[in-house]
N, C-alpha and C positions, 0 to 999 in steps of 0.2 A: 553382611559378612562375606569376608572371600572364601574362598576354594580353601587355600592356606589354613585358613583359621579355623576351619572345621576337621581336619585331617588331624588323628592322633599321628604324635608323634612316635616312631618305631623303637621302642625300646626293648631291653631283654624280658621285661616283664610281662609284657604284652606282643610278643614277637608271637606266631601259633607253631608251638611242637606239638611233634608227635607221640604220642604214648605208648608204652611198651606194649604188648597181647597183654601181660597180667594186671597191666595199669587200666587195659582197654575194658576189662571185662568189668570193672568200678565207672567210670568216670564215660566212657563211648571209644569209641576208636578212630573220630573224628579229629584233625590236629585243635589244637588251643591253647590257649595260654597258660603260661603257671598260677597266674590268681584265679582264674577259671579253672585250672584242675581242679588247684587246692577247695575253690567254692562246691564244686561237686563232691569230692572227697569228705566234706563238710557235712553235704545233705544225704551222701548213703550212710558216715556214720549215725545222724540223729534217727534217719529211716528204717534203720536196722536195728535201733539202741544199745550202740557200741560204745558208748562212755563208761566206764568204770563207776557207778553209784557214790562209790566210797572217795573217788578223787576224780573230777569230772574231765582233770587234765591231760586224763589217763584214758586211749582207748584198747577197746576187746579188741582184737582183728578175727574176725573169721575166716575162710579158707580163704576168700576172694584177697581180704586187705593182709594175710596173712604173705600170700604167694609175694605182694608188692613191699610191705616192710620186713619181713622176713624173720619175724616174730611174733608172740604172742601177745604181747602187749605194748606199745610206743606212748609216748607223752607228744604230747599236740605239738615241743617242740624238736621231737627229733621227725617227726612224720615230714614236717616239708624238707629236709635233708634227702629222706628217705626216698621222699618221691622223688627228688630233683631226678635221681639216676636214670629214672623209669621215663621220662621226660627229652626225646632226640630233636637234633634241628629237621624240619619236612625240605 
């Protein structure tokens, strides 16, 4: 293999932003990618047991994921919307 062919290529997906302070206090305040936010965002919701029981599509936010979505409760597809904001080029 060459050089070439081990190197991801740079996309937006995997470009590393930076996180907002309210993003930082969830996920680090290390820059990183949107699929890597979103996969942290992931494991503090299961860590904290912020799913909704009744509709698992549906998460709790506590003060921390609250500050970041800006409500009390998000559906799994408005949260990467939500995060995107919280998310700057480094």
């Amino acid at each position: 293999m060459t050089e070439a062919t081990t190197l991801k290529k740079q996309t937006a997906f995997n470009k590393p932003l930076r996180p907002s302070a309210a993003l930082a206090r969830v996920v680090g305040a290390e820059p990183l990618a949107r699929t890597e936010a979103t996969k942290k965002l992931w494991d503090y919701i299961k860590a904290h047991k912020l799913q909704n029981p009744a509709n698992k599509r549906n998460i709790l936010c506590d003060d921390a994921l609250k500050a970041v979505m800006g409500k009390d409760e998000v559906t799994m597809f408005e949260m990467t919307g939500l995060v995107g904001k919280h998310l700057a080029a480094t």
